[in-house]
C-alpha positions as MATLAB code, in Angstrom:
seq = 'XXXXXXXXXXXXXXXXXXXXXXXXXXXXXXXXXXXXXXXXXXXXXXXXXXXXXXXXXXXXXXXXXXXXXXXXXXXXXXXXXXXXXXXXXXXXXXXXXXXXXXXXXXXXXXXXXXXXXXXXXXXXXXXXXXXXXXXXXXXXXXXXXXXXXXXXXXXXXXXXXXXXXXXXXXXXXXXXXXXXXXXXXXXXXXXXXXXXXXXXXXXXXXXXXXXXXXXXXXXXXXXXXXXXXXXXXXXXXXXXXXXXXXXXXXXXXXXXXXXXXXXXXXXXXXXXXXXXXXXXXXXXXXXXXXXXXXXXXXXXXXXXXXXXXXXXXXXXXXXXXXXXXXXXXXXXXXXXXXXXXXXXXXXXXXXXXXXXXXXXXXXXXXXXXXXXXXXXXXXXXXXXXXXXXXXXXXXXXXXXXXXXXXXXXXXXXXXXXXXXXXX';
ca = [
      35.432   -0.643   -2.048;
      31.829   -1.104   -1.263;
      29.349   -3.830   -3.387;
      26.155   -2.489   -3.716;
      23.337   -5.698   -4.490;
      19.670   -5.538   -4.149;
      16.558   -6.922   -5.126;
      12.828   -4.546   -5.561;
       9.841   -6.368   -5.148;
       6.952   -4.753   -7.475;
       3.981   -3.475   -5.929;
       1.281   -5.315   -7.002;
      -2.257   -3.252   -7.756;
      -5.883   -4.189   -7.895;
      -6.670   -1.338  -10.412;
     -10.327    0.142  -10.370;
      -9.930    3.646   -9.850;
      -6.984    4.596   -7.264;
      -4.554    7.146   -8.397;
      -1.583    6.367   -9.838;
       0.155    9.240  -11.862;
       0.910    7.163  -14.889;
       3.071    4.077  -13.642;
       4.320    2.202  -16.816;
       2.155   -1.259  -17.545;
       5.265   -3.321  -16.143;
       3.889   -2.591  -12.449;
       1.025   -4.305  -13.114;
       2.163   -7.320  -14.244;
       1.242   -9.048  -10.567;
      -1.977  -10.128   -9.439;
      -3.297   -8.277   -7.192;
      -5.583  -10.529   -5.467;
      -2.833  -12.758   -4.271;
      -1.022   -9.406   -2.466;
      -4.535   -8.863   -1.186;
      -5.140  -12.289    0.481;
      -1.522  -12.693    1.851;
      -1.645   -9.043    3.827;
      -5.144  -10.013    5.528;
      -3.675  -13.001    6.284;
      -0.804  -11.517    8.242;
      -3.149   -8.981    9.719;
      -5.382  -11.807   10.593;
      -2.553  -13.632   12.479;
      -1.538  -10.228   14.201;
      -4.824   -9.767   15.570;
      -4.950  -12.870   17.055;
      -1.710  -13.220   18.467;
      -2.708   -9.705   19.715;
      -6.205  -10.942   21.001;
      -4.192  -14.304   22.673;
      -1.758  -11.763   24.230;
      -4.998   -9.738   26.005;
      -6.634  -12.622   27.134;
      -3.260  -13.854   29.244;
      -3.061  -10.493   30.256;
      -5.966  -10.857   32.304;
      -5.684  -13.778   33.413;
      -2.658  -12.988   34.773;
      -4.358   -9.855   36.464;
      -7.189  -12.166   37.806;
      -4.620  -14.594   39.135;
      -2.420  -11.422   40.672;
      -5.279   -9.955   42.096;
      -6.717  -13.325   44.087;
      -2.886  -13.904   45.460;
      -3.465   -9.870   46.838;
      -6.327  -10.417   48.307;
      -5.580  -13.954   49.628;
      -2.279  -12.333   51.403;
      -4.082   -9.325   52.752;
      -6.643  -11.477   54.199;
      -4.325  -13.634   55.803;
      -2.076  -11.002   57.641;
      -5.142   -9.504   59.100;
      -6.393  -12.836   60.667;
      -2.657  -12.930   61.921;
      -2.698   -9.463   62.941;
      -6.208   -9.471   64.963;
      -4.839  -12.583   66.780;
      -1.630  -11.186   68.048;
      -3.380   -8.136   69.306;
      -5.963  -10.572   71.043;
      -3.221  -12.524   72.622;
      -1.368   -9.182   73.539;
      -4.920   -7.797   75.178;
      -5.609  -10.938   77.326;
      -1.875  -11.038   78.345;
      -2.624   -6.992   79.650;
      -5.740   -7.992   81.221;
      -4.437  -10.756   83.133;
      -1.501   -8.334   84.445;
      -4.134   -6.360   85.728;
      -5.871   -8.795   87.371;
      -2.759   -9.781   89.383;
      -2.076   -6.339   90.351;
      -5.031   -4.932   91.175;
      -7.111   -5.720   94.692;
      -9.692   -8.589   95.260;
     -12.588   -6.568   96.361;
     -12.154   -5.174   92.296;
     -12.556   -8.811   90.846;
     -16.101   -8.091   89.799;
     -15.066   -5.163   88.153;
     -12.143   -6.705   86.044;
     -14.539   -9.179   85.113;
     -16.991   -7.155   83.980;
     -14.203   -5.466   82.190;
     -12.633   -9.205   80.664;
     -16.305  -10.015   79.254;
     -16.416   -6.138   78.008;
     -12.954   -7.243   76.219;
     -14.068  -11.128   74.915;
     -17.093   -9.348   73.112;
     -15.165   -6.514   71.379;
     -12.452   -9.475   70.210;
     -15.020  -11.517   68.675;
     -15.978   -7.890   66.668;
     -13.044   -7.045   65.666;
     -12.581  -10.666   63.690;
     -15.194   -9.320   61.483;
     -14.803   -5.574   61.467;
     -11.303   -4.702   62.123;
     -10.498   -1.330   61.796;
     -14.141   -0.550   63.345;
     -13.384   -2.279   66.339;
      -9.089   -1.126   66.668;
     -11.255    2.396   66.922;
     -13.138    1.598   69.502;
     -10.361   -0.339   71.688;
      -8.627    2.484   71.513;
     -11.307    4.721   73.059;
     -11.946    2.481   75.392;
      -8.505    2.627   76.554;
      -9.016    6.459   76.708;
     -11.507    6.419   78.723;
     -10.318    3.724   81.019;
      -7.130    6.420   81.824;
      -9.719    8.861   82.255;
     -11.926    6.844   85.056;
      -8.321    6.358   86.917;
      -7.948   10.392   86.975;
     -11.378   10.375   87.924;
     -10.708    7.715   90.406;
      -7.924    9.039   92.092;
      -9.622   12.977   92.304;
     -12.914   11.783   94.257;
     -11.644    9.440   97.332;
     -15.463    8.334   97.775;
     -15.856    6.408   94.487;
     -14.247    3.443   97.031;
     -14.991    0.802   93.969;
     -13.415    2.709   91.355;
     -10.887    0.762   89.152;
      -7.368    0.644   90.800;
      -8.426    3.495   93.537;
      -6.242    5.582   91.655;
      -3.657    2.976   91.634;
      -0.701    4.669   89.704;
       0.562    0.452   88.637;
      -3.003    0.529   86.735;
      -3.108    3.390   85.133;
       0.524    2.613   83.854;
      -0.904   -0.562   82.195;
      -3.436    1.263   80.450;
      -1.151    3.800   79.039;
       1.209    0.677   77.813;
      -2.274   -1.029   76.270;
      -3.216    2.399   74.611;
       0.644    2.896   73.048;
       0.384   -1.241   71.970;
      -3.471    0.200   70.306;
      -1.594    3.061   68.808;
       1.109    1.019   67.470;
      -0.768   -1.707   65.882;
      -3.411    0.563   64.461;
      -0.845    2.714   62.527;
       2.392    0.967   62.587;
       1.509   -2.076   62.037;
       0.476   -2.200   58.624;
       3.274    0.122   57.503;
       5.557   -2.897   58.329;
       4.097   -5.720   56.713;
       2.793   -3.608   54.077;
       5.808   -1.558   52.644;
       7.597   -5.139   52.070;
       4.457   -6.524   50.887;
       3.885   -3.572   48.207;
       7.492   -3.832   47.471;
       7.224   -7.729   46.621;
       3.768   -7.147   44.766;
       5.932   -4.285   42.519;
       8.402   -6.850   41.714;
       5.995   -9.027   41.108;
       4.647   -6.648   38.347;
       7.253   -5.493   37.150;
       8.293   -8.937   35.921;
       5.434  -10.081   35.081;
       5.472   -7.046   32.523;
       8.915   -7.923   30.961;
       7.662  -11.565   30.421;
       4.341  -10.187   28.796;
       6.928   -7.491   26.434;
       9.709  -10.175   25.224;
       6.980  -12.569   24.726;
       5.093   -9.822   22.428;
       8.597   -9.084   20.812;
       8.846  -12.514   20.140;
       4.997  -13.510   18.836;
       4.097  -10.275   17.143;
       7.194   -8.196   16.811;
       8.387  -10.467   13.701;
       6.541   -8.546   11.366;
       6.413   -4.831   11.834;
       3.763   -2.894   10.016;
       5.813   -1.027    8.097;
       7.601   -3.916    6.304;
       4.190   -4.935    5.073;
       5.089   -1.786    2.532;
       8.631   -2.449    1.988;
       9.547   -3.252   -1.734;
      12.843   -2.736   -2.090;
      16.247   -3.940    0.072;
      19.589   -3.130   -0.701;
      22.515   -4.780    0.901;
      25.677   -3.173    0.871;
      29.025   -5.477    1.920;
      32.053   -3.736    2.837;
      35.679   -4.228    1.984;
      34.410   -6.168   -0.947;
      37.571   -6.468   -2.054;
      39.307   -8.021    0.752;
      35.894  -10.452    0.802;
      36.824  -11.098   -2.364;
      40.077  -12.391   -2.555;
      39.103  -14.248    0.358;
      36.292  -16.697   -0.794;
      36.802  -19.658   -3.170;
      33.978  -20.221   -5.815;
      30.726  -21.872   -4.128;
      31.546  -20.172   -1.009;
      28.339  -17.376   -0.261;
      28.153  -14.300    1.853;
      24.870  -14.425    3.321;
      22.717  -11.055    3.757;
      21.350  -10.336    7.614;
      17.978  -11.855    7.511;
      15.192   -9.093    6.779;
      11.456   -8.412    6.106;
      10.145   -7.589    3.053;
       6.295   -7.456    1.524;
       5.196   -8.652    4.305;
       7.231  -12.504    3.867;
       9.492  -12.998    7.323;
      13.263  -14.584    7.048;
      14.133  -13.392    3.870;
      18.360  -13.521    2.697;
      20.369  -12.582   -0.021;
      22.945  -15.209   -1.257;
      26.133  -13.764   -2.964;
      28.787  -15.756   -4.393;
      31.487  -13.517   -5.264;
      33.302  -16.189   -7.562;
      29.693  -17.765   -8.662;
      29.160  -21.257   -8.153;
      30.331  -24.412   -9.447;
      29.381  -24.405  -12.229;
      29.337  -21.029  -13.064;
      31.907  -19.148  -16.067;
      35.237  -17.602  -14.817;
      34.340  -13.863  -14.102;
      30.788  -14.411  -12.987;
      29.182  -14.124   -9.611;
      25.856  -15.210   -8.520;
      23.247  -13.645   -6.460;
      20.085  -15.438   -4.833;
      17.372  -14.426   -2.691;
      16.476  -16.851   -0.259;
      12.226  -17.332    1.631;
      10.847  -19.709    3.329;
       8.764  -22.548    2.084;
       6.014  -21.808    0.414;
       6.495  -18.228   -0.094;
       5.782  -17.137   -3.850;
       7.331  -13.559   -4.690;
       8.056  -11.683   -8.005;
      11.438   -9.851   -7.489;
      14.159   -7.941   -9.312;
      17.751   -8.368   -8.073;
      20.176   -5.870   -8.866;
      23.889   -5.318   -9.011;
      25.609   -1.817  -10.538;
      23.051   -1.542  -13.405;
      22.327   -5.349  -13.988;
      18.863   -6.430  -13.119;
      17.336   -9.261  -13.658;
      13.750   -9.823  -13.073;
      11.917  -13.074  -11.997;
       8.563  -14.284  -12.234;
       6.892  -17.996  -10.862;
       6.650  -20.205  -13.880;
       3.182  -21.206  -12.462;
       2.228  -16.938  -13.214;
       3.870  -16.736  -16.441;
       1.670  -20.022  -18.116;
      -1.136  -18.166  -16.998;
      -0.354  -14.871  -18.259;
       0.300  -16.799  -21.565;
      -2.699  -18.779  -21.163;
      -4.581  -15.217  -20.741;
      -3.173  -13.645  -24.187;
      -4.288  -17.290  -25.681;
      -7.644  -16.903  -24.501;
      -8.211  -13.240  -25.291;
      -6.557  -13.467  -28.802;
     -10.133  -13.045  -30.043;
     -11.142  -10.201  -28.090;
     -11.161   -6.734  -30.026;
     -13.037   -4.394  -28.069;
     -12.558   -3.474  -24.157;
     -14.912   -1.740  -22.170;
     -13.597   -0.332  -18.348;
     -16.417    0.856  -16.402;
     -15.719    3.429  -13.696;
     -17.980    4.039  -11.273;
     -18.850    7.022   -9.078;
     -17.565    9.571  -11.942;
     -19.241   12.525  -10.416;
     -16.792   11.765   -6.463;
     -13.584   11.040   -8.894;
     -13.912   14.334  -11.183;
     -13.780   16.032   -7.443;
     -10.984   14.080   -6.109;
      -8.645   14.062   -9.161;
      -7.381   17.780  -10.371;
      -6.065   18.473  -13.753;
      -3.227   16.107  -13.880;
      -3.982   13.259  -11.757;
      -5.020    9.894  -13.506;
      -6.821    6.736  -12.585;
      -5.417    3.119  -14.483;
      -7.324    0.218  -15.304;
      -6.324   -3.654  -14.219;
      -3.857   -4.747  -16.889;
      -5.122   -7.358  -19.273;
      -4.189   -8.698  -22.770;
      -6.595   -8.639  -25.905;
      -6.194   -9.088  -29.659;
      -3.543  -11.338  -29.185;
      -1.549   -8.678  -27.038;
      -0.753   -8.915  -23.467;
       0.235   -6.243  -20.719;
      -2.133   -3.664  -21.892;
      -3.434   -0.725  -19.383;
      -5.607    2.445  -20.056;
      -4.847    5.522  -18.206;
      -7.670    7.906  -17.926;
      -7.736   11.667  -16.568;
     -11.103   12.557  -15.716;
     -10.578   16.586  -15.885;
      -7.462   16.005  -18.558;
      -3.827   16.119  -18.594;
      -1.569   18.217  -17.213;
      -1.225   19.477  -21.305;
      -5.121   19.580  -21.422;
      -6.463   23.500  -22.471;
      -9.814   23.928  -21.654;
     -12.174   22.942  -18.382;
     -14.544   20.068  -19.135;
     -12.233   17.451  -20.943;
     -10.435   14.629  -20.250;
      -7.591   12.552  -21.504;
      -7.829    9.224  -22.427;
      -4.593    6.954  -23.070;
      -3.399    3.879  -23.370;
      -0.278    2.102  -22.654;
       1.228   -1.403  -23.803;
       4.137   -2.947  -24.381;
       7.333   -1.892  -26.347;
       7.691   -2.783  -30.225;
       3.621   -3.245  -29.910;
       2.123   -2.068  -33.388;
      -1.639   -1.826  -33.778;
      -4.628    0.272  -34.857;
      -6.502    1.553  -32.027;
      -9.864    3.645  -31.455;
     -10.158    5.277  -27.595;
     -13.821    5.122  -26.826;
     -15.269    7.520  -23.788;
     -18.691    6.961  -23.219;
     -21.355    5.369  -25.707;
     -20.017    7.379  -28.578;
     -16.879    9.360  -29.042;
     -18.591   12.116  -27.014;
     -21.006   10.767  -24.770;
     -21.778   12.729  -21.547;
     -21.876   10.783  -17.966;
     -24.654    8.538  -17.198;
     -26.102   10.278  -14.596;
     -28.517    7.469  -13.869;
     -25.736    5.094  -11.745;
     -23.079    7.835  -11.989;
     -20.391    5.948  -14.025;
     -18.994    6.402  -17.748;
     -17.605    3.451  -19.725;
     -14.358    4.329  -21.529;
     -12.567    1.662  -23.935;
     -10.880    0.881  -26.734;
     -11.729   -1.262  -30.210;
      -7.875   -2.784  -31.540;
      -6.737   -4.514  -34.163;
      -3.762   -5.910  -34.310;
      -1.082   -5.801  -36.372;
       1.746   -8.329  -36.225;
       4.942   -7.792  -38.308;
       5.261  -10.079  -41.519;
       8.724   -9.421  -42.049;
      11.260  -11.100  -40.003;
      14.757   -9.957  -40.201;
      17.911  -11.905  -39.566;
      21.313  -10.805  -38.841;
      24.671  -12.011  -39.520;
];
């Protein structure tokens, strides 16, 4: 057996000309201001937890993109020095090898290497290039060396020991210029993808957390039903004053909302009876229905319902009311045969909950083109003599001046003067 318990939460409307098909006056009974302020204040939170969420966003990319840079720069000052330490170490090989008479040669060739080192600090893959030609051409002058005996002074003299060194310093070029930086860089990308990749977790639980609370749709919610299985076995189970407590939920835009259900009621409550609650957090002002099988039982804040009788106080004079819509000429477009606009509800003549309904190209039971319907709707048991006004007379055409038409109504109540009583 399954216990079915809800609670609806009435839409509250600002009137003024949106279409409503006809809703009965008891939807209106909010205020519609109050709905109006509380959603712009959630959206206004939203945006700026969404704005706060940016702005660490790219701070975080500044701060990512300085450690990049910072690292990248550093293993290239590392990398330029070991291939400076590796080309002196070559060069001084050389010079031990090779014969004295070619010591003005090799230092020609040392000073040729000092200048292109201090180059390469600032341009480094400029001056890797032209190392490496260098080195080319070196082997070349060797072969060149060792084809024409009378070049006497010619590096090595074809010494085979040299022109194996240069071939090593050309393969140590080769290697540093395009292996190099796929080993310190595939780690390093790898590292920096981590990095990211955590970085974006963080960033998504912390938006789950901030902004995730309140999903746009359950701004729109109204109504939650809670269904409780077994309810039987629950049942025999609890003691009166012990609750089952709804999973907490989101509702008209109010977080943490949760139904309290006392199968056996509480203390004080009459054998047979249960008790339902609805539970929000401080502060949070709500009209609601709750619901079990076909009980409902409505609720309203006592601060709303003094000033709704306040209201029918103050308008007990009033007999004549005058609802000015505006733009006529854009609604008789937008609303076919059928469709209807309603007015704010207010009270007058003593009589509260009242709401006109107006159909500006008639009812769906209206004949002819070029008529509308006028109605009006109030509460049950409500007697009183009424006169539906459209225009400045009973027949007045638009005012195509401002493009509006005033429809209203002139009342006058009529209270019964017989009270019954029952035995």
């Amino acid at each position: 057996m399954h216990l079915r318990a809800g609670l609806n939460i009435e839409s509250e409307y600002a009137g003024g000309g949106a279409p409503l098909g006809g809703f009965p006056g008891e939807a209106f009974m909010a205020t519609a201001e109050e709905l109006r302020q509380r959603l712009h204040i959630q959206e206004t939170k939203h945006t700026a937890e969404v704005q706060r969420l940016n702005a660490q966003i790219q701070e975080l990319r500044k701060l990512f993109t300085a450690g990049v840079v910072v690292r990248l720069m550093t293993m290239k000052l590392v990398m330029t020095a070991m291939m400076m330490m590796m080309m002196m170490m070559m060069i001084v090989m050389v010079m031990v090898m090779v014969k004295k008479e070619e010591v003005v040669v090799l230092v020609l060739v040392l000073v040729l290497v000092l200048v292109l080192g201090l180059v390469l600090v600032l341009v480094l893959v400029l001056v890797l290039v032209l190392v490496l030609v260098l080195v080319l051409v070196a082997v070349v002058v060797c072969k060149v060396s060792a084809w024409f005996p009378w070049w006497h002074h010619g590096i090595g003299d074809g010494d085979g020991r040299f022109e194996m060194m240069m071939v090593m310093m050309m393969m140590v070029m080769i290697i540093f210029i395009f292996v190099a930086p796929l080993l310190y860089r595939g780690p390093f990308d790898i590292g920096c993808m981590i990095l990211i990749l955590r970085l974006v977790k963080e960033l998504e639980e912390q938006d789950a957390g901030n902004v995730g609370r309140l999903q746009s749709s359950d701004s729109f919610t109204r109504r939650v039903e809670w269904s409780i299985p077994d309810f039987k076995k629950e049942e025999r189970s609890t003691v009166r004053g012990q609750p089952l407590w709804s999973p907490r939920f989101s509702i008209a835009g109010v977080n943490n909302v949760r139904l309290e259900f006392l199968p056996k009621g509480r203390d004080k409550s009459y054998e047979g009876f249960c008790s339902l609650f609805l539970w929000c957090p401080t502060g949070v002002i709500i009209s609601h229905e709750l619901t079990e099988k076909g009980l409902t039982l409505t609720s309203w804040p006592l601060q709303r319902l003094v000033a709704k009788e306040a209201e029918v106080l103050e308008n007990r004079g009033v007999n004549q009311v005058i609802w000015k819509i505006n733009k006529i000429s854009e609604c008789m477009k937008n609303y076919p045969r059928g469709s209807s606009m309603c007015s704010k509800s207010f009270t007058a003549g003593g009589i509260s909950e009242i709401l006109m309904e107006f159909y500006p190209n008639g009812s769906q039971i209206t004949k002819k083109d070029g008529h509308c319907s006028f109605y009006l709707r109030c509460p049950d048991g409500v007697s009183m003599i009424v006169t539906l006004i459209v225009g400045k007379t009973r027949k007045d055409e638009i005012n195509w001046d401002d493009d509006s038409i005033e429809v209203g109504i002139e009342l006058q109540n009529r209270p019964s003067k017989v009270l019954t009583l029952t035995s």
